[in-house]
Kinemage of the C-alpha trace (Angstrom):
@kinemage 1
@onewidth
@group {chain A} dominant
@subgroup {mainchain}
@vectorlist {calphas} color= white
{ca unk a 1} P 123.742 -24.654 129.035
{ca unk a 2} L 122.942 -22.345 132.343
{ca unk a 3} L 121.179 -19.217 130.196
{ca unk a 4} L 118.150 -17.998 131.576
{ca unk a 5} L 115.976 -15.608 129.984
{ca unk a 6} L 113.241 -13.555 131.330
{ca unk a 7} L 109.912 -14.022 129.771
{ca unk a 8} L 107.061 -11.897 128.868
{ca unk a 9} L 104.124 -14.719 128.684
{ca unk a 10} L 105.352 -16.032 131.993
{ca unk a 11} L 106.643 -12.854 133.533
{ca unk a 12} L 109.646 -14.924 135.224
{ca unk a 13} L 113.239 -15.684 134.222
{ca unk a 14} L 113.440 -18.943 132.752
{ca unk a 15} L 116.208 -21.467 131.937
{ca unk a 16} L 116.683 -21.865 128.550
{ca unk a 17} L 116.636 -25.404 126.466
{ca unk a 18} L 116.251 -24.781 122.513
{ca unk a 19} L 113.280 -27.193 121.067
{ca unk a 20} L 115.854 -28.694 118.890
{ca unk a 21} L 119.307 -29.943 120.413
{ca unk a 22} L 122.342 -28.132 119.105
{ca unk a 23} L 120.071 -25.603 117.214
{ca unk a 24} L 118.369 -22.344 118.254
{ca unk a 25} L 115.604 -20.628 116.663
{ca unk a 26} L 114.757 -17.091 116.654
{ca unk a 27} L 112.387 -14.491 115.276
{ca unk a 28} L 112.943 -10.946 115.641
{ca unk a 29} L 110.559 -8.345 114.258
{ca unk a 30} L 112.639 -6.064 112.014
{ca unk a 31} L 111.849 -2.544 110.420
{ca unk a 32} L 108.912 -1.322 108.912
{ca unk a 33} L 110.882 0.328 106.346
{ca unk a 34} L 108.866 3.898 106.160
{ca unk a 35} L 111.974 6.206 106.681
{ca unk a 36} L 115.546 6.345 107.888
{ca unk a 37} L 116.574 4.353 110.944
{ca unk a 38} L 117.371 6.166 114.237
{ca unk a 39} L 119.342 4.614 117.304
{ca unk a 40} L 115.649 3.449 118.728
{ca unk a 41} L 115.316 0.816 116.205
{ca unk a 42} L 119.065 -0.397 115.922
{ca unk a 43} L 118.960 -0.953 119.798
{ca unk a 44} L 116.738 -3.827 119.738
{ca unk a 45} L 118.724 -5.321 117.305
{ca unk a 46} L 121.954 -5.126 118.433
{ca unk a 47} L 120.553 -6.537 121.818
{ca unk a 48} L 119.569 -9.418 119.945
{ca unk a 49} L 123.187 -10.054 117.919
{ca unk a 50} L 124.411 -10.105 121.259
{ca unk a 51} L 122.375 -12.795 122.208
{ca unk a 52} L 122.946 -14.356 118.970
{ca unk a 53} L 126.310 -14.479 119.961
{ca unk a 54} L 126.292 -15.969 123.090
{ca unk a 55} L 124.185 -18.208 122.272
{ca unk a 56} L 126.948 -19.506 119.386
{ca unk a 57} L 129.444 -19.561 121.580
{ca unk a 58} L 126.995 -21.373 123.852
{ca unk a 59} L 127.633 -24.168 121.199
{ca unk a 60} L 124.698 -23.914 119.132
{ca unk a 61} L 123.435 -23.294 116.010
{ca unk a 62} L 121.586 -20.413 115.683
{ca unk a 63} L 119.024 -19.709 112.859
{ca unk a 64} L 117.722 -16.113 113.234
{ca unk a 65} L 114.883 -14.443 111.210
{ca unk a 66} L 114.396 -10.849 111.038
{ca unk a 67} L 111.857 -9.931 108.983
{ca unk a 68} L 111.003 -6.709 106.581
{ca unk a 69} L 107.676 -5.200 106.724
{ca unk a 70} L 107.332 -3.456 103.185
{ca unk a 71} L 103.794 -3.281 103.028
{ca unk a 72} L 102.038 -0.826 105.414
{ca unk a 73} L 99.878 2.095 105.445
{ca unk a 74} L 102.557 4.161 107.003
{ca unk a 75} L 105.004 3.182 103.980
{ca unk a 76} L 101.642 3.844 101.223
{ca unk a 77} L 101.277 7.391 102.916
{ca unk a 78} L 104.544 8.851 102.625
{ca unk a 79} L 105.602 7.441 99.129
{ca unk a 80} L 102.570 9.266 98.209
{ca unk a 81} L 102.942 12.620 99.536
{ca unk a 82} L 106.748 12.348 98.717
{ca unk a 83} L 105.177 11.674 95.107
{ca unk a 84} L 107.524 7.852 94.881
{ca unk a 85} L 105.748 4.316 94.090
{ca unk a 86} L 105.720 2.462 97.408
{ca unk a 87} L 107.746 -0.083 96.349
{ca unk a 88} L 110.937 1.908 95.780
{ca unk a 89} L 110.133 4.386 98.985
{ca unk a 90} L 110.441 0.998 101.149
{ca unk a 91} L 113.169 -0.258 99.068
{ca unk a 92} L 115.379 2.811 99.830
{ca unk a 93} L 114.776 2.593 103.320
{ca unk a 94} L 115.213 -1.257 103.435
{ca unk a 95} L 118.590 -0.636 102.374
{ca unk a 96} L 119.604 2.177 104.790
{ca unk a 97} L 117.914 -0.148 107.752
{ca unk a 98} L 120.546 -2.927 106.618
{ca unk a 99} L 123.571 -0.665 106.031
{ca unk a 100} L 123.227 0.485 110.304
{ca unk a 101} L 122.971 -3.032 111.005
{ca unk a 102} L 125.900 -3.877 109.382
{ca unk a 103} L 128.132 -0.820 109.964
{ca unk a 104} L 127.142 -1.536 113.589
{ca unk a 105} L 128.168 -5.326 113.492
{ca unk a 106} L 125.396 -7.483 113.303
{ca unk a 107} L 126.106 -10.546 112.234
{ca unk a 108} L 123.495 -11.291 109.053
{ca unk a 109} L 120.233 -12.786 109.431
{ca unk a 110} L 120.107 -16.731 108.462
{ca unk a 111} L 116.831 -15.248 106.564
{ca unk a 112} L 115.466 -11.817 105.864
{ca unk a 113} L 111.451 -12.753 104.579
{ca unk a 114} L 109.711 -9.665 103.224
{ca unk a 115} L 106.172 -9.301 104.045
{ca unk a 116} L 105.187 -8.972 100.179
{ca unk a 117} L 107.092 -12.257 99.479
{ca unk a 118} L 104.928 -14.323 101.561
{ca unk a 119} L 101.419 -13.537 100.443
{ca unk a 120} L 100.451 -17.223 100.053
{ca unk a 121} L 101.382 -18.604 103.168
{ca unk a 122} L 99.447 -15.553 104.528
{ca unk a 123} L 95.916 -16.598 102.551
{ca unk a 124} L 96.752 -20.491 103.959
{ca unk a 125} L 97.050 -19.091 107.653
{ca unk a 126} L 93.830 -16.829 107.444
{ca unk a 127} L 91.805 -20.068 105.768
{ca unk a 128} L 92.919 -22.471 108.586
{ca unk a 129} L 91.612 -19.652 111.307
{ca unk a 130} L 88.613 -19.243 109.394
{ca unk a 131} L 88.090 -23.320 109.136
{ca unk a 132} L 88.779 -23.295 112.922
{ca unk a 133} L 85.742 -20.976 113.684
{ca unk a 134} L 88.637 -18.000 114.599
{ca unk a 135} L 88.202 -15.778 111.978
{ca unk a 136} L 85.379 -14.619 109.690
{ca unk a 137} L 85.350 -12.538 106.420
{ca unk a 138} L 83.171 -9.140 105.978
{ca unk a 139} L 83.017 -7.239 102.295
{ca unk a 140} L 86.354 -8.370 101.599
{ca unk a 141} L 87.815 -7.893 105.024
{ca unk a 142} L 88.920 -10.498 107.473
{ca unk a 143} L 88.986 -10.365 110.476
{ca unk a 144} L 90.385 -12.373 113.479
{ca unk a 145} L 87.420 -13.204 116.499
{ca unk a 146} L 89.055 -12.121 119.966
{ca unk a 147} L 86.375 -13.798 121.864
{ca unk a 148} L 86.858 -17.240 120.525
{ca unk a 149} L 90.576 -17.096 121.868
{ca unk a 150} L 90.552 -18.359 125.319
{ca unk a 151} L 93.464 -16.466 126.942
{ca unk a 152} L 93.714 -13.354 124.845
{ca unk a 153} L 95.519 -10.816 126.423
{ca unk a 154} L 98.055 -13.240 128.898
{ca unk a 155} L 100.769 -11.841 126.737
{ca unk a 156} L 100.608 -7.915 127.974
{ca unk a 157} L 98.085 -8.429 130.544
{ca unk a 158} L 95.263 -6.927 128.926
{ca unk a 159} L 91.843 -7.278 130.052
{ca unk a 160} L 89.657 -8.343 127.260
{ca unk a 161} L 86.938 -5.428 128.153
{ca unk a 162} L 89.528 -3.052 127.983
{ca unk a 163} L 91.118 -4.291 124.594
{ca unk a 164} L 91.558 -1.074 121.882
{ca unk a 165} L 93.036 -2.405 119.026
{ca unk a 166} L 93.795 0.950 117.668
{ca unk a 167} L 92.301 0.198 114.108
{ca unk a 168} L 90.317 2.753 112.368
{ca unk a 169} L 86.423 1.802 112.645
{ca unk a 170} L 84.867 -0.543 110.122
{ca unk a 171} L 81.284 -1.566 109.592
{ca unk a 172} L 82.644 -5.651 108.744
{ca unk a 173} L 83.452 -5.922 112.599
{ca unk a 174} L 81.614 -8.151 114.604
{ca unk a 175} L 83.177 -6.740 117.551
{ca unk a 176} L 85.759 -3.704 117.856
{ca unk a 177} L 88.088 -5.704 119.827
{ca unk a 178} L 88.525 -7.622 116.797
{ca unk a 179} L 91.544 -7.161 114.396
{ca unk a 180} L 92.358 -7.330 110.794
{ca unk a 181} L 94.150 -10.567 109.111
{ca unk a 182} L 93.237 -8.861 105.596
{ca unk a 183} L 92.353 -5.896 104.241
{ca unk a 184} L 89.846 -5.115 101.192
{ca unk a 185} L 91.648 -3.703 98.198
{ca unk a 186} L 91.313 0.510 97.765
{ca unk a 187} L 91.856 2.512 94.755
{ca unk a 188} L 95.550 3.545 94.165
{ca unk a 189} L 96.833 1.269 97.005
{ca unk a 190} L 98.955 -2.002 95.814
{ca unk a 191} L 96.602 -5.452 96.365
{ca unk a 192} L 96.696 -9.379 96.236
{ca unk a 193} L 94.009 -12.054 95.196
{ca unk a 194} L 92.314 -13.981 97.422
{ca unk a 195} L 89.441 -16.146 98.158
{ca unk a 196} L 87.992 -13.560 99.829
{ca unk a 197} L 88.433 -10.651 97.286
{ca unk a 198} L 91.972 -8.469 96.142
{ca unk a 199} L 93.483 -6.948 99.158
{ca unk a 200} L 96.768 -6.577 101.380
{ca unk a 201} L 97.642 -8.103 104.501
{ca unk a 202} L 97.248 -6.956 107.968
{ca unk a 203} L 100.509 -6.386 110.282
{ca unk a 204} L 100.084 -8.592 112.320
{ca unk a 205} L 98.915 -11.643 110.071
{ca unk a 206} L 102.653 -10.720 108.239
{ca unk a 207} L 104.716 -11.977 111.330
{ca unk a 208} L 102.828 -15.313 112.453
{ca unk a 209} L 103.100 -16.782 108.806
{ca unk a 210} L 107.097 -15.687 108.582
{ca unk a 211} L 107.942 -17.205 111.212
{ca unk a 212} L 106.649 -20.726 111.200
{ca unk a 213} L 107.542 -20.918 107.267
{ca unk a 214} L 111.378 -20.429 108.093
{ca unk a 215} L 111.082 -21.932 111.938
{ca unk a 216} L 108.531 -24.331 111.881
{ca unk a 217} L 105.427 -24.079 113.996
{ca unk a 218} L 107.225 -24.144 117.245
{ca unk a 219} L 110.432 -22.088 117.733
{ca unk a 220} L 112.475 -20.950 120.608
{ca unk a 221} L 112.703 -17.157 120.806
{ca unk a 222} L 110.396 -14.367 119.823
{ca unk a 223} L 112.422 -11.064 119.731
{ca unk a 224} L 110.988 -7.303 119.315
{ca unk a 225} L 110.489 -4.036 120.991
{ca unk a 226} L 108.541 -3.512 124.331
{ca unk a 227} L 105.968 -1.228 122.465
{ca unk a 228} L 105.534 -4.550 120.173
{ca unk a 229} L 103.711 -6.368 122.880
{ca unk a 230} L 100.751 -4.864 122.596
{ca unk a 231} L 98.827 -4.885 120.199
{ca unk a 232} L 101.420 -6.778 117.204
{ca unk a 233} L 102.987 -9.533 119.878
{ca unk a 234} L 99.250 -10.078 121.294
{ca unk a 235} L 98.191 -11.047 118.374
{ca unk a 236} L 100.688 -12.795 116.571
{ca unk a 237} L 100.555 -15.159 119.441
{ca unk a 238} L 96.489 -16.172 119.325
{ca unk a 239} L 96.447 -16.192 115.711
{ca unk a 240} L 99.065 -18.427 115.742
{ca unk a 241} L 98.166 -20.751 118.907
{ca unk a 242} L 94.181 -20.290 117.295
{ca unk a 243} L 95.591 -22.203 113.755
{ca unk a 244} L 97.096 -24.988 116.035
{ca unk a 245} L 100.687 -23.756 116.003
{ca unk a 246} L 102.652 -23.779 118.975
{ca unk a 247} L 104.994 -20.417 118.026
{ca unk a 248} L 107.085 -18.863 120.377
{ca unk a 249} L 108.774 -20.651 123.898
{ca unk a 250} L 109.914 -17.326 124.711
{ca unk a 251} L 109.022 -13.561 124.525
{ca unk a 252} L 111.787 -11.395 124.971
{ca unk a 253} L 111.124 -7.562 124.812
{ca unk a 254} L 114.032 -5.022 124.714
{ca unk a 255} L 113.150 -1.403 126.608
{ca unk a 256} L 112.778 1.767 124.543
{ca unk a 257} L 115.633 4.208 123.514
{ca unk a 258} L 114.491 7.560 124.966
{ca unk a 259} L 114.472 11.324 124.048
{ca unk a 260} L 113.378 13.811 127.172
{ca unk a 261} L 111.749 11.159 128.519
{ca unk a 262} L 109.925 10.197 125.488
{ca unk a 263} L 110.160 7.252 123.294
{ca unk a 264} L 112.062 7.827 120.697
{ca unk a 265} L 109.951 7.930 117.290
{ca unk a 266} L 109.327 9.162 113.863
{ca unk a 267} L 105.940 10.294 114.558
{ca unk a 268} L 107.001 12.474 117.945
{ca unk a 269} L 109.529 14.023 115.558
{ca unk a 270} L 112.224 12.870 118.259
{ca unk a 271} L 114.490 10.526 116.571
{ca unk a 272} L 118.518 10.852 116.541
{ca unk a 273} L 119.247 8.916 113.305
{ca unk a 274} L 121.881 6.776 112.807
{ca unk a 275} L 123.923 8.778 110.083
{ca unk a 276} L 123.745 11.555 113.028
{ca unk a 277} L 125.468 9.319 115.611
{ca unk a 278} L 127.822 8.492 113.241
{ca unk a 279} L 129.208 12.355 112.901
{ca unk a 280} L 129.853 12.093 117.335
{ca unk a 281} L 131.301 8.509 117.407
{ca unk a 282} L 132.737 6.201 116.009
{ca unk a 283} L 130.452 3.164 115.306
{ca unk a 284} L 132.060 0.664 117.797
{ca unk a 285} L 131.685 3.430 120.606
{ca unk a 286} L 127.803 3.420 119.342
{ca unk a 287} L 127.610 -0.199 119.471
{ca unk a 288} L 129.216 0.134 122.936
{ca unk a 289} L 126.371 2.958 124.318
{ca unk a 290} L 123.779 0.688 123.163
{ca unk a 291} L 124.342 -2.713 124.340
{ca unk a 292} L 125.671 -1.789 127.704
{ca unk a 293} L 122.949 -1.116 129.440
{ca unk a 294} L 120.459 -4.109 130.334
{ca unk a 295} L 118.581 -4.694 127.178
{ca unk a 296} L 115.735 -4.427 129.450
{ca unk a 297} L 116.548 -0.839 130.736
{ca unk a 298} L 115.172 2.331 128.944
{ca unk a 299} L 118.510 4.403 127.624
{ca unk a 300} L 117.574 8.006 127.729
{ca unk a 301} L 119.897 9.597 125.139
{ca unk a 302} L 121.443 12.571 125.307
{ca unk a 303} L 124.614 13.644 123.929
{ca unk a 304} L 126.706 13.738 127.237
{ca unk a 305} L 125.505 10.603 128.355
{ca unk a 306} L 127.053 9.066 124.470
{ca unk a 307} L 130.367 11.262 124.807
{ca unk a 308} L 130.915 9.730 128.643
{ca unk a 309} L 130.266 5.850 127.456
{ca unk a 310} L 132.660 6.321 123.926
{ca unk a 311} L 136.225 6.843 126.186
{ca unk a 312} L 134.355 3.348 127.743
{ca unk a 313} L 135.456 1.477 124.678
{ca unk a 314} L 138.445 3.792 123.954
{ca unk a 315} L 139.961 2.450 127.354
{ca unk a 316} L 139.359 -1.574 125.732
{ca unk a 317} L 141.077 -0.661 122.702
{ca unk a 318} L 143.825 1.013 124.367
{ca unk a 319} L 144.722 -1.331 126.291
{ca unk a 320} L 144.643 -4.327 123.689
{ca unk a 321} L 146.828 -1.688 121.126
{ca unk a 322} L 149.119 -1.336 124.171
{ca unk a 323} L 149.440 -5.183 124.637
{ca unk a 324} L 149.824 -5.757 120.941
{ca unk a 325} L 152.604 -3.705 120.733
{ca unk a 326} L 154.638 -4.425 123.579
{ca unk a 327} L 154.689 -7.968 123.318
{ca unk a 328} L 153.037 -8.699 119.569
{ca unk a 329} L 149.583 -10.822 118.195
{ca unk a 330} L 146.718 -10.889 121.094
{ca unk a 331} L 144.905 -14.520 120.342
{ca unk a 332} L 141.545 -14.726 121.527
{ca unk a 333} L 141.245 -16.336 125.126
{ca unk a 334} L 139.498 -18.237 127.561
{ca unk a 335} L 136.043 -16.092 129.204
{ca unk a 336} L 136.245 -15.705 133.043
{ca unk a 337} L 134.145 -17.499 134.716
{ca unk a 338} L 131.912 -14.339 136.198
{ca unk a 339} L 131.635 -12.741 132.303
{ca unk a 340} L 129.980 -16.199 131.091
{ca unk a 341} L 127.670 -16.154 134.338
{ca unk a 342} L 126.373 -12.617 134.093
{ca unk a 343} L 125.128 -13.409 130.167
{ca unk a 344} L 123.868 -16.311 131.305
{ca unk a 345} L 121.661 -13.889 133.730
{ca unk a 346} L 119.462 -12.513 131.209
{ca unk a 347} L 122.103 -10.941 129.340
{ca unk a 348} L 123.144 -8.853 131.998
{ca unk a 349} L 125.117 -6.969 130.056
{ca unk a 350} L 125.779 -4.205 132.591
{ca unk a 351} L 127.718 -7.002 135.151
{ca unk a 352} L 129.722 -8.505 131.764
{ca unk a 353} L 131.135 -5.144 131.285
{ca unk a 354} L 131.954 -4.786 134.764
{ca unk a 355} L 134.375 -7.701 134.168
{ca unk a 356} L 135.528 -6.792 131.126
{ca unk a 357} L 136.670 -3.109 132.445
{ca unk a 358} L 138.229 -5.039 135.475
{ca unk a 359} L 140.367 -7.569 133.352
{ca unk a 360} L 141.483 -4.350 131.281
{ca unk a 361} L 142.565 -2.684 135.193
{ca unk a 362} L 144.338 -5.612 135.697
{ca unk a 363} L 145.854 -5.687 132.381
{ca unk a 364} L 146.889 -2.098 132.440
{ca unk a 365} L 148.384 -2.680 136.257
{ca unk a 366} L 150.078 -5.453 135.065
{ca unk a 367} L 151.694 -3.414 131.846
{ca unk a 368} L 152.478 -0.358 133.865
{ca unk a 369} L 154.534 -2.510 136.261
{ca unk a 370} L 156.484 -4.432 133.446
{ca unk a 371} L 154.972 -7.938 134.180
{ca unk a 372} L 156.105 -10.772 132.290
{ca unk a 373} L 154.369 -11.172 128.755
{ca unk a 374} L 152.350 -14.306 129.960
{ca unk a 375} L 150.798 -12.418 132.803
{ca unk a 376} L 149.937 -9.563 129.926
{ca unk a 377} L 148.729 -11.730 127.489
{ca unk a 378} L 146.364 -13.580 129.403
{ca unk a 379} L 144.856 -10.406 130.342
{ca unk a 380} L 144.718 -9.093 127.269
{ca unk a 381} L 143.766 -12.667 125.273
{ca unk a 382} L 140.449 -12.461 128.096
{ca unk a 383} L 139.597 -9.042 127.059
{ca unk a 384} L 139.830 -10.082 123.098
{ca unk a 385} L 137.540 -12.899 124.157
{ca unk a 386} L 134.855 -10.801 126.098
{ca unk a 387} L 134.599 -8.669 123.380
{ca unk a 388} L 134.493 -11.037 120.207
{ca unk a 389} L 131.530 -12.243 121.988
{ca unk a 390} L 129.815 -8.607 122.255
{ca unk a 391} L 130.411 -7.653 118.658
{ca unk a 392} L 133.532 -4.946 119.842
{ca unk a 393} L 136.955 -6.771 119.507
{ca unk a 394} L 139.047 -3.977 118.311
{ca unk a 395} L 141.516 -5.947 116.763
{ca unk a 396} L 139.081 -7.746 115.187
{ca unk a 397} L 138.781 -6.860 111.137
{ca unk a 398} L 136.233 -4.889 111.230
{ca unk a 399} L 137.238 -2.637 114.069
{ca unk a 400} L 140.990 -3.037 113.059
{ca unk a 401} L 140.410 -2.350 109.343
{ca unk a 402} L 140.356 1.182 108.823
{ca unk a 403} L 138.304 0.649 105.386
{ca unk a 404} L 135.405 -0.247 107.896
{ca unk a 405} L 136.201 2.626 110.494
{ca unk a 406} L 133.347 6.158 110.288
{ca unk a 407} L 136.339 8.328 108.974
{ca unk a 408} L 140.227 8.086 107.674
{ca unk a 409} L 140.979 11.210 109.719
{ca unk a 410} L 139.178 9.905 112.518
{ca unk a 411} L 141.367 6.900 112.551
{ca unk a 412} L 144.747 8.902 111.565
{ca unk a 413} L 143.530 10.788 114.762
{ca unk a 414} L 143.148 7.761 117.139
{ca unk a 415} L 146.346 6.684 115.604
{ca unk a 416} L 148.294 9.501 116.309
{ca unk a 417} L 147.035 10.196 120.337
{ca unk a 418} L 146.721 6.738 121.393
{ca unk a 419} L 150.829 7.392 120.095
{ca unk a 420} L 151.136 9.852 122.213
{ca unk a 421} L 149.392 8.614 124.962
{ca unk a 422} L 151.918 5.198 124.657
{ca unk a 423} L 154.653 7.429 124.778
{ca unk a 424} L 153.877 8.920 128.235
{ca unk a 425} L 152.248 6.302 130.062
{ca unk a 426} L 156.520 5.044 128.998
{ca unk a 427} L 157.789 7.961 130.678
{ca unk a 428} L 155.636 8.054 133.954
{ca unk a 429} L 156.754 4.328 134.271
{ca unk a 430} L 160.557 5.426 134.147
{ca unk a 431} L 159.284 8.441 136.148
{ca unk a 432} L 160.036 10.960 134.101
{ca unk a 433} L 157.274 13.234 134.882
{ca unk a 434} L 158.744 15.966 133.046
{ca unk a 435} L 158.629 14.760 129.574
{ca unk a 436} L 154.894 13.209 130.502
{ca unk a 437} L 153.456 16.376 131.252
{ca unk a 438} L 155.032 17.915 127.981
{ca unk a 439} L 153.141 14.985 126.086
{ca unk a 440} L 149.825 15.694 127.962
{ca unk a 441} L 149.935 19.435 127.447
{ca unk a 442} L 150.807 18.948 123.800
{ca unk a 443} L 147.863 17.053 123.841
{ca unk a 444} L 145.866 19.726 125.354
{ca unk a 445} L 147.166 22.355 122.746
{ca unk a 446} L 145.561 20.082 120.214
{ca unk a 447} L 141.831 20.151 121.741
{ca unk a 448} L 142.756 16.627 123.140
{ca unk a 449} L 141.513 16.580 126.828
{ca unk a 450} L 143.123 13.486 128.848
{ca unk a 451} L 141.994 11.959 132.002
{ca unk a 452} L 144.071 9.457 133.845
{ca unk a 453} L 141.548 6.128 135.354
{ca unk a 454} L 142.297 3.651 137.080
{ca unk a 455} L 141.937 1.691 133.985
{ca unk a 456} L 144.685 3.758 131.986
{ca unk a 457} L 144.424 7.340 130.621
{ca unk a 458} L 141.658 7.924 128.189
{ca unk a 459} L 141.283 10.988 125.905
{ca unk a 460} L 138.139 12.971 123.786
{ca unk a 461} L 138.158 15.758 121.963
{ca unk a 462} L 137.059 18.890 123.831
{ca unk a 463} L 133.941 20.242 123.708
{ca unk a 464} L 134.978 23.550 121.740
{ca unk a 465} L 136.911 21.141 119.058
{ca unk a 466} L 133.728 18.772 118.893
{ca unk a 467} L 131.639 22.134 117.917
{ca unk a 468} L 134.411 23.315 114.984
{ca unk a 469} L 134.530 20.701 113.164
């Protein structure tokens, strides 16, 4: 294996050797399920399926936890002014976080620990920092001791005199740059029993004792959002390293989705949700926006900048529809050499899809001119394999199967202009230009606009259509 990664601890790009031969291990902080997802928080995961699935293709096993924080003062605040136990508020949301993932093709986590589910290894991990002279208990608080951490703040490059946990104030604390494991029970609010009096966990203390129960103590990849580094990622990693547990190899950090130039979040009011999206594009031309870019590159959303990238993926899926029916089944094929080396560069995404979009050129070039069907296939058997391993192969099932596609009409629409389209890219090949502009302006009648690329023509539906419907 050639995949390097960049990593935040280290701050380099790294090659890449899992712990265990033949198996890879990865945690990847999931949602704190306090309201509906927006495109923000599918992002990161979708980056991460993608390196899932390189990383299977790679050869390996690959055991990936993503966990589910249903415990949380943000989730306890809004089931109560939306007048709902706090149970069933995160359980709703849970299950809308889990239908984007998989209407966006993620592949399934190997486990998906809730926060409430692992009290107990929770009360083991705070007793082994508190044996270890790293934490200390205060009126039923706990709390973990910064300064006895040699190293705290290598992770994000904090100074230690500059460290704001952002906690409220509390009288327990030895020092404010010190941060809750546990927290003493309140009236109302939903509590455990431990040695140290009936209480809930603290966020961070959640993630540390996740992960090494499904991973082990040492595992290969640590996965989350760049606004997860400090304070959560901080201190997941000397709470864990504090009890003696080696944790993560690697830190990787995907960039924010933003909105005006702001991250996007619930508490800014600035989120595009993903049941929104859904009513633009189709969800493969979602998946497609999000993942193209360099995981580690903010995406500033806007509207335009989603309808440019969706004719992206309508240009892969034209071409493989063209292939398929000119010469019949597309088998997945062999990845060129320069796909397989620009994943291997940190996921650079951006470079893969250069290649892909030149193989489809090619492909295109190569049906326009009436090439054998060995020249077209090969193309064509490439693309299918670039894009099984991004999650997007259109004639995969769930791309292909139109029970799993946003909309019937959407689909009877692709259908019926990707039709047309067929139908006079076969006339401008037997140059009859005539009967190819009569296509193209019937198309135009219908609120179809068509550009011809150098990769093939590619359509959308015009701006004053988009708005009527």
């Amino acid at each position: 294996m050639t995949l390097h990664l960049y990593d935040t601890a280290t701050r380099q790009i790294r090659e890449f050797h899992p712990a265990r031969e033949g198996t890879a291990s990865m945690y990847v902080c999931g949602a704190t399920v306090q309201g509906t997802p927006h495109i923000g928080h599918i992002r990161g995961a979708l980056n991460y399926d993608v390196l899932r699935r390189w990383l299977l293709h790679s050869g390996l096993d690959v055991l990936l936890v993503r966990n589910v924080t249903d415990i949380d003062d943000k989730i306890l605040a809004k089931a109560e002014t939306a007048g709902r136990p706090w149970w069933e508020w995160a359980s709703t949301h849970e299950r809308e976080f889990e239908s984007a993932y998989d209407v966006l093709g993620c592949l399934p986590p190997s486990a998906l620990p809730h926060a409430t589910g692992h009290v107990t290894q929770m009360i083991e991990l705070i007793q082994r920092l508190i044996d270890a002279g790293h934490a200390y208990a205060e009126a039923g608080d706990v709390y973990f001791d910064v300064k006895s951490f040699d190293g705290y703040g290598a992770l994000s490059g904090q100074r230690l005199d500059e460290v704001q946990q952002g906690e409220s104030a509390a009288e327990g604390k030895r020092d404010p740059r010190d941060f809750t494991l546990w927290k003493a029970a309140k009236a109302g609010e939903p509590s455990w029993p431990t040695p140290w009096g009936d209480g809930r966990p603290g966020w961070h203390l959640e993630c540390s004792a996740m992960a090494t129960t499904y991973l082990g103590a040492e595992f290969d990849i640590h996965g989350g959002g760049v606004d997860l580094v400090f304070p959560h990622h901080e201190n997941e990693r000397a709470q864990s390293n504090a009890a003696g547990d080696g944790f993560a190899r690697f830190w990787l950090h995907n960039a924010w989705v933003t909105l005006s130039g702001e991250k996007m979040s619930k508490s800014l009011g600035n989120v595009v949700s993903i049941p929104a999206m859904l009513t633009k594009v189709r969800a493969a031309e979602l998946r497609y926006y999000l993942i193209q870019p360099h995981y580690r590159s903010t995406i500033e959303y806007s509207d335009d900048a989603l309808f440019e990238a969706a004719p992206g993926y309508r240009r892969i899926e034209q071409f493989l529809r063209r292939a398929a029916g000119r010469f019949g089944e597309i088998k997945i094929g062999v990845l060129p050499a320069e796909f397989r080396a620009a994943l291997d560069d940190d996921l650079a995404t951006p470079q893969a899809f250069a290649v892909l979009h030149n193989t489809v050129r090619e492909g295109n070039t190569a049906l326009d001119a009436g090439d054998a069907a060995v020249a077209v296939a090969e193309h064509a058997a490439a693309v299918r394999a670039m894009t099984d391993v991004l999650g997007l192969d259109p004639l995969s099932a769930r791309w292909a199967d139109a029970s799993n596609a946003d909309t019937a009409g959407h689909e009877a629409l692709t259908s019926l202009v990707e039709g047309i389209l067929a139908d006079r890219q076969q006339a401008r090949a037997e140059r009859d230009f005539a009967a190819a502009d009569a296509l193209r302006d019937k198309l135009i009648a219908a609120g179809i606009a068509v550009e011809d690329t150098a990769d093939g023509p590619t359509w959308t539906v015009s701006s004053q259509s988009r708005s009527a419907q």
